[in-house]
VOGURO-587350 format. One record per residue: residue in one letter; x, y, z of N, C-alpha, C in turn. Coordinates in steps of 0.02 Angstrom, whole numbers, padded with zeros to 5 digits, always signed. Last residue first. Layout:
# residues N
AXYZXYZXYZ;...
This chain:
# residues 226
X-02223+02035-08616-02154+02074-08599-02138+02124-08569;X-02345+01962-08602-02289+01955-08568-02211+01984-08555;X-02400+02044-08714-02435+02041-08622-02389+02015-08588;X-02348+01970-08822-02326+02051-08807-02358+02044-08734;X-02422+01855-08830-02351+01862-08829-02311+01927-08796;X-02520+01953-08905-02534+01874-08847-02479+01881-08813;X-02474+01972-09013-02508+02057-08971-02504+02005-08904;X-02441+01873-09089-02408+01925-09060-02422+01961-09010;X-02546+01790-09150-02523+01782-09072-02480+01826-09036;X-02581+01847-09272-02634+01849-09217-02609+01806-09133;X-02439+01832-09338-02484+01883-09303-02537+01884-09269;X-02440+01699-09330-02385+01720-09318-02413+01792-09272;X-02542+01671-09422-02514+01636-09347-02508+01686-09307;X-02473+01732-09552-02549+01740-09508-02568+01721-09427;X-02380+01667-09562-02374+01736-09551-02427+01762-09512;X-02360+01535-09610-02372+01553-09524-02356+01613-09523;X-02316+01552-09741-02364+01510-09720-02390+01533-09665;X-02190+01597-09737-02250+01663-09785-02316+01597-09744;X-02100+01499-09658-02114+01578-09653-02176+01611-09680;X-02122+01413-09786-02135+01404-09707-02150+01452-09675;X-02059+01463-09863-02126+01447-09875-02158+01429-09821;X-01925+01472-09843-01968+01529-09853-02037+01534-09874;X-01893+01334-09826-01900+01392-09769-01937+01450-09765;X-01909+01301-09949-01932+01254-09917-01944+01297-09854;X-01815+01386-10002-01851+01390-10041-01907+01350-09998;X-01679+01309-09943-01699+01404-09924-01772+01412-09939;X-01605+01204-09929-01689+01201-09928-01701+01296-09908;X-01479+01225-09983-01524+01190-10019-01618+01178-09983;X-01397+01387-09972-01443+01335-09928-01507+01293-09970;X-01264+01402-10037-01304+01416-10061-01366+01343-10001;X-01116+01415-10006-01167+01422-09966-01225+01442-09995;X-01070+01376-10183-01043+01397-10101-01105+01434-10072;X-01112+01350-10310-01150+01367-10237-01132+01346-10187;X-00992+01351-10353-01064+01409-10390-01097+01399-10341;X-00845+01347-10268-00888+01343-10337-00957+01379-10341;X-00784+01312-10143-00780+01382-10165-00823+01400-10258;X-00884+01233-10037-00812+01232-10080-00840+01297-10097;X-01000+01181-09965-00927+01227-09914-00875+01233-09965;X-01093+01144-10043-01107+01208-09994-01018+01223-09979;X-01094+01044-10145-01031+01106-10139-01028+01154-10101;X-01197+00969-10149-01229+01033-10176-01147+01077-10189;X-01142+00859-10102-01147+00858-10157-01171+00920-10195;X-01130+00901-09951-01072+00878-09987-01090+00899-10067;X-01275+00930-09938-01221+00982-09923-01155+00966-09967;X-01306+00798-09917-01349+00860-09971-01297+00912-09985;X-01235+00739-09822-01219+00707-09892-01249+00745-09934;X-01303+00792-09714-01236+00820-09714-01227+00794-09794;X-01442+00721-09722-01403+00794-09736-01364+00828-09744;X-01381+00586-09678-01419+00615-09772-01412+00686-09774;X-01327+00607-09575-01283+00581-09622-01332+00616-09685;X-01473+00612-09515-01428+00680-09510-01378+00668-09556;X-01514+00482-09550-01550+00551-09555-01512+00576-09575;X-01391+00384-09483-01433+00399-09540-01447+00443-09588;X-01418+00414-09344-01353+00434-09379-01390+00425-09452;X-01553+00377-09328-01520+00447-09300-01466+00473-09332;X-01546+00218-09360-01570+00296-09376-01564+00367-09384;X-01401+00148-09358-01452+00174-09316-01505+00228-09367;X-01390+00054-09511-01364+00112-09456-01417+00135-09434;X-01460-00014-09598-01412-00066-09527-01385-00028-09498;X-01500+00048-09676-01548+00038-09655-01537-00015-09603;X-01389+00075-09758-01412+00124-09715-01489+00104-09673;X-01259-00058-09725-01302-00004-09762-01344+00043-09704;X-01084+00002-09676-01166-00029-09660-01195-00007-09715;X-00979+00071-09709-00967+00004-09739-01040-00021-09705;X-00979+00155-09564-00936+00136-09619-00944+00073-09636;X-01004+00166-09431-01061+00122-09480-01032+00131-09540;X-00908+00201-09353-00921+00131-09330-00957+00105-09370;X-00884+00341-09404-00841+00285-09416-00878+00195-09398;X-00957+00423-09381-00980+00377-09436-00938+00327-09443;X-00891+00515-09297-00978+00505-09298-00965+00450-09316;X-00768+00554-09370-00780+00503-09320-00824+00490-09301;X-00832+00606-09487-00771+00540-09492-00780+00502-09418;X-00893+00733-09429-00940+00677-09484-00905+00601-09460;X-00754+00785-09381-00818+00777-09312-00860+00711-09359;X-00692+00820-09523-00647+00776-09434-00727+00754-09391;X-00801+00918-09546-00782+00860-09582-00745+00781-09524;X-00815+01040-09532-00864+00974-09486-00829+00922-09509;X-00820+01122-09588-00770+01140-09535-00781+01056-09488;X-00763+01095-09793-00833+01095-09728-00786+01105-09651;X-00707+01039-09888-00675+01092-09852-00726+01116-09789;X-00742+00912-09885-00761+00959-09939-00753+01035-09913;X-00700+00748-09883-00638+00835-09881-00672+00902-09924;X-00843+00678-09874-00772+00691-09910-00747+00748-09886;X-00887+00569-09753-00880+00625-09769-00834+00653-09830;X-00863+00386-09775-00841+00444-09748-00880+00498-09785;X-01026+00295-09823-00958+00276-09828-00941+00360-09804;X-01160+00176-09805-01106+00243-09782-01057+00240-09805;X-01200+00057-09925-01165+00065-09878-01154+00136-09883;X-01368-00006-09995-01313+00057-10006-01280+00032-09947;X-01443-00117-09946-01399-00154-09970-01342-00087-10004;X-01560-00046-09906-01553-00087-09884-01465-00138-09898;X-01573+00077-10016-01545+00099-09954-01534+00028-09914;X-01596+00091-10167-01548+00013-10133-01527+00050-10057;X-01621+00224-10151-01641+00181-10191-01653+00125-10169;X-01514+00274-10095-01582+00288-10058-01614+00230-10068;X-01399+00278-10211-01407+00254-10149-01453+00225-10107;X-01485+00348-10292-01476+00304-10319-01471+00282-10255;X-01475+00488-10230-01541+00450-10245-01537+00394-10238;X-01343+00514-10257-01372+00496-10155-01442+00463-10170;X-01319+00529-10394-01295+00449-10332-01329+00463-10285;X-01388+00629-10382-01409+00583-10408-01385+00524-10387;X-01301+00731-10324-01356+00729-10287-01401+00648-10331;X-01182+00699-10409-01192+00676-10328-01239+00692-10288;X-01230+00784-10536-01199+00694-10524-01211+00687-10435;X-01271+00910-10480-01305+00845-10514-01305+00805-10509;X-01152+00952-10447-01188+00931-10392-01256+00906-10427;X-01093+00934-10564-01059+00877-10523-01079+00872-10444;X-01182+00946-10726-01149+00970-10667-01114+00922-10609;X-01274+00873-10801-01203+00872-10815-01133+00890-10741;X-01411+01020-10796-01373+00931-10829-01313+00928-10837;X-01373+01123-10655-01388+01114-10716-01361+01046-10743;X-01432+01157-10538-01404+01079-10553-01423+01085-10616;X-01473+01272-10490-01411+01270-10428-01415+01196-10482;X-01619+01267-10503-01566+01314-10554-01496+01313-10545;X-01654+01154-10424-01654+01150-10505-01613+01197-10527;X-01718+01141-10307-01627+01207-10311-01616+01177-10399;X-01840+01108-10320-01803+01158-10269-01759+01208-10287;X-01799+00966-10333-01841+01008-10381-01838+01088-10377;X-01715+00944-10242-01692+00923-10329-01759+00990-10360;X-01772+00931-10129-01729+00948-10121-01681+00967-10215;X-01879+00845-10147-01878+00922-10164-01837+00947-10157;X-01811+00734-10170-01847+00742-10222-01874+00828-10218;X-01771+00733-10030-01730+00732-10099-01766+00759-10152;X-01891+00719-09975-01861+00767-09926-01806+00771-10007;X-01982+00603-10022-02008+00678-10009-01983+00744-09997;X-01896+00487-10079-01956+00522-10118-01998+00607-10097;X-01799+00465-09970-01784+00496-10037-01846+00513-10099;X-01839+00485-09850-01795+00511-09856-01764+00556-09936;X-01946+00389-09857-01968+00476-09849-01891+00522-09870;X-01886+00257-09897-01941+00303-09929-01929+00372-09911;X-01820+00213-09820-01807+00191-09860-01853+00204-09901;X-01804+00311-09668-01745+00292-09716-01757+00250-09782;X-01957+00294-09654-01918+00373-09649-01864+00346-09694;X-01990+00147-09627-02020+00212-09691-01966+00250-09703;X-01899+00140-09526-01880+00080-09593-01917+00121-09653;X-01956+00213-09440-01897+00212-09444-01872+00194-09516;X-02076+00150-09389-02072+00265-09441-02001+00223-09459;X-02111-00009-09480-02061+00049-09409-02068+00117-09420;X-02132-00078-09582-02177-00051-09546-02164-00027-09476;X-01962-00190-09573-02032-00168-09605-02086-00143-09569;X-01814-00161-09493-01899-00181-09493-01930-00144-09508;X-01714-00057-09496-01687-00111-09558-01763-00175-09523;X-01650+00049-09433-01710+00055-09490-01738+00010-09538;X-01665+00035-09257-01613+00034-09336-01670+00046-09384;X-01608+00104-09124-01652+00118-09166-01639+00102-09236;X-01463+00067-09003-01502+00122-09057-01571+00085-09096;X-01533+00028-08845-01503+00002-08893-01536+00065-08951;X-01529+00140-08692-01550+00103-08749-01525+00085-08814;X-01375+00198-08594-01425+00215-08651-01439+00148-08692;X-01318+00173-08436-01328+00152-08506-01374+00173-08540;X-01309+00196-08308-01308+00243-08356-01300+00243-08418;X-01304+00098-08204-01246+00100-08248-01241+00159-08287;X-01495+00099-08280-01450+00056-08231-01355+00060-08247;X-01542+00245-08293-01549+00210-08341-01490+00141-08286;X-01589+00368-08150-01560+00348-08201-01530+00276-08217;X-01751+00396-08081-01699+00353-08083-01648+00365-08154;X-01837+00537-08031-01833+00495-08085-01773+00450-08077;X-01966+00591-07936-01907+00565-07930-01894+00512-07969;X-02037+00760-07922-02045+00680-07959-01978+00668-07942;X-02142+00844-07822-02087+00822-07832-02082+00772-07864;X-02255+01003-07843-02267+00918-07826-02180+00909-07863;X-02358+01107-07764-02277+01095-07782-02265+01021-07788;X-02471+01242-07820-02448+01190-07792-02362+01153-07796;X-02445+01363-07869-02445+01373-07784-02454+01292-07775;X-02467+01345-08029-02511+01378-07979-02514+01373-07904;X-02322+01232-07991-02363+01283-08029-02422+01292-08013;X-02165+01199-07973-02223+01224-07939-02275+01250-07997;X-02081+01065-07979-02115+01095-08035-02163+01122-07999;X-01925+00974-07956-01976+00995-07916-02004+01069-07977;X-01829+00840-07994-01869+00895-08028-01926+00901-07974;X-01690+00722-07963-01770+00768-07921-01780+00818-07951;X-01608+00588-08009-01616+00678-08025-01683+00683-07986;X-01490+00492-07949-01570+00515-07942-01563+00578-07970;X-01359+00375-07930-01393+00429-07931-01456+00446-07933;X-01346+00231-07848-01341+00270-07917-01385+00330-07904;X-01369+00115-07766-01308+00192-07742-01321+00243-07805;X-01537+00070-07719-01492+00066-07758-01435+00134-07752;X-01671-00020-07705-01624-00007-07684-01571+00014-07708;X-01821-00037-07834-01741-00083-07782-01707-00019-07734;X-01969-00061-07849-01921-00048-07839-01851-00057-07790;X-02049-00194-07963-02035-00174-07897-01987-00119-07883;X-02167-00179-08081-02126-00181-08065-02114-00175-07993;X-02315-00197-08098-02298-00265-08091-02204-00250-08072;X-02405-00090-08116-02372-00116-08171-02330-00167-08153;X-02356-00005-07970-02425-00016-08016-02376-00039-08080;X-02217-00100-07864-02261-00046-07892-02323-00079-07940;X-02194-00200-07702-02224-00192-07775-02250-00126-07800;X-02049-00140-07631-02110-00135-07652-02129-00149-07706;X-01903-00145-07634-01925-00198-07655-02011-00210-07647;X-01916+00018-07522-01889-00037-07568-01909-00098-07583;X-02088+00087-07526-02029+00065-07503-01970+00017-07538;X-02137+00239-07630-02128+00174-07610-02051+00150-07572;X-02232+00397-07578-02146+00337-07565-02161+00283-07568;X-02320+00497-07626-02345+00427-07602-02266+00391-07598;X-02295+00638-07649-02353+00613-07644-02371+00546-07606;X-02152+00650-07696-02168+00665-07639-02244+00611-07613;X-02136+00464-07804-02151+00538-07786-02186+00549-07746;X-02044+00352-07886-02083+00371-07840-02099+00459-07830;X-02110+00312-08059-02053+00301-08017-02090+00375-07949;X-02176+00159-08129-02196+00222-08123-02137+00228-08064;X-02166+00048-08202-02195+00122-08226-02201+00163-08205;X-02008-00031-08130-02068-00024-08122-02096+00030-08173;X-01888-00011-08082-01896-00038-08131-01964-00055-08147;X-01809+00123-08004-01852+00101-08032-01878+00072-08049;X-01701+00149-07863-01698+00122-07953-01753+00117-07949;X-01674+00284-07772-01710+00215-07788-01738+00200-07827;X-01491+00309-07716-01554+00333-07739-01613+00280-07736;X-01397+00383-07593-01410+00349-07638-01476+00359-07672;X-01372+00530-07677-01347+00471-07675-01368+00442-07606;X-01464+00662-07782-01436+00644-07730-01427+00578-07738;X-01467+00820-07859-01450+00748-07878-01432+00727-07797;X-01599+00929-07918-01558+00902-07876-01522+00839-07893;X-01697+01084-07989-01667+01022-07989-01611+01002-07952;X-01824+01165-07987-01778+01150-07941-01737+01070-07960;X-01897+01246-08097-01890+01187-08064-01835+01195-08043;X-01975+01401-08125-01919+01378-08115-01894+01301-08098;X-02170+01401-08088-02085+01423-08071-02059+01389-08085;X-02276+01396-08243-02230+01365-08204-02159+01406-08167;X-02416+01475-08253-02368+01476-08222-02318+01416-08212;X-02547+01375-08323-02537+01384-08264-02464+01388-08282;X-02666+01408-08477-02587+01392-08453-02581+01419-08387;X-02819+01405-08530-02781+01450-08474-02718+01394-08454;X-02916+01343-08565-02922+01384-08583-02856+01428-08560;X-03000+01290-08408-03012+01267-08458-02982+01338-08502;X-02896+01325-08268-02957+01351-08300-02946+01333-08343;X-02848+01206-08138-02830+01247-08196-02893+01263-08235;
C-alpha cells in the first residue's frame, strides 16, 4: 500500500460453517497458516475442536485475498456487563462525573430559555442532577408514561436494574437511561412548551458550523467517487 493512499476493499464474503474451531487462544486461525486442533497457539492458548459455528470474513483488497476465521463466544454467550461501580474505570468517571458535570450541565445551560425557575422541566432536570450527585447510592427507577412511543420498550430494558443504583447498572444501560430521563424531564413527548423541543440542538449546531471547513475541503475528494 502507498504511504498516503486507502486500498479498495471488495465486498467481504461472509460464511458460516459447522463444525468449527474454537479459539481460546489470541489469535484465531487463518487461510495463511491452520492450526491443528489442540495446537498450541501464540499466547499460550490452544485451539479445540468444536460443533459451534464459525463466521469466515474473506476481505480482498488490492488483488490480495486473505481469510480470517473467527470463533463464536463458547454457547454464544456475551461477556459479563460493564458496571460503573470501580474507581478509575472510563466507566465509574463517565457515570459518576461526566454524565453530570459535562453532558447535564450543558444540557441546563443550553436550553435555559426551555427552564424557566419553577417550571417542572426545571424541577426534573434538577432531581436527575441531584440523582447523578449520589449516583452510587441514586436507584433507576421506570420510565414515566410520558406519552413517548418508547415507553413499554424503556420498562422492559430496565426492568432488571429497577431499584440499582446507577453505578450497579451496567453501563450501557445507564448512559442511554440518562438520556431517555433528559427527554422525560424536558416534556419532549407531552404536549406542553417543549414538545419536541431537542435538548442538545444548540450542541449540534455547533458541531455542524465547526466541521464546515472539513467538511469542504473533502468534498471535491468525495465527489471523485461518484
Amino acid at each position: 500500500v502507498v504511504a498516503g493512499t486507502i486500498p479498495r476493499l471488495a465486498p467481504p464474503r461472509i460464511s458460516v460453517s459447522r463444525p468449527a474451531s474454537f479459539t481460546t487462544g489470541r489469535r484465531c486461525s487463518s487461510s495463511r497458516g491452520k492450526f491443528h486442533p489442540h495446537q498450541q497457539l501464540p499466547g499460550g492458548g490452544r485451539q479445540h475442536h468444536s460443533s459451534r459455528p464459525t463466521l469466515h470474513i474473506a476481505m480482498a483488497a488490492t488483488g490480495a485475498d486473505t481469510t480470517t476465521t473467527y470463533a463464536y463466544a463458547p454457547h454464544g454467550l456475551l461477556p459479563p456487563p460493564i458496571l460503573s461501580n470501580e474507581p478509575g474505570t472510563w466507566a465509574h468517571d463517565t457515570v459518576s462525573r461526566r454524565l453530570r458535570e459535562s453532558i447535564l450541565a450543558r444540557v441546563l445551560a443550553d436550553n435555559a430559555h426551555l427552564l424557566p425557575p419553577g417550571s417542572p422541566a426545571a424541577a426534573a432536570l434538577n432531581a436527575l442532577d441531584a440523582e447523578l450527585a449520589t449516583a452510587a447510592t441514586s436507584t433507576l427507577r421506570a420510565i414515566a408514561p410520558d406519552g413517548g412511543p418508547d415507553v413499554d420498550s424503556w420498562r422492559e430494558l430496565t426492568a432488571p436494574w429497577v431499584g440499582r443504583s446507577w453505578l450497579d447498572t451496567p453501563w450501557l444501560v445507564s448512559e442511554f437511561y440518562f438520556y431517555r430521563r433528559i427527554l422525560e424531564a424536558l416534556g419532549y413527548f407531552g404536549d406542553g412548551p417543549n414538545a419536541m423541543q431537542d435538548p442538545f440542538q444548540k450542541d449540534k449546531d455547533a458541531g455542524l458550523a465547526a466541521c464546515v471547513g472539513a467538511v469542504s475541503a473533502l468534498a471535491p475528494r468525495l465527489n471523485e467517487f461518484a
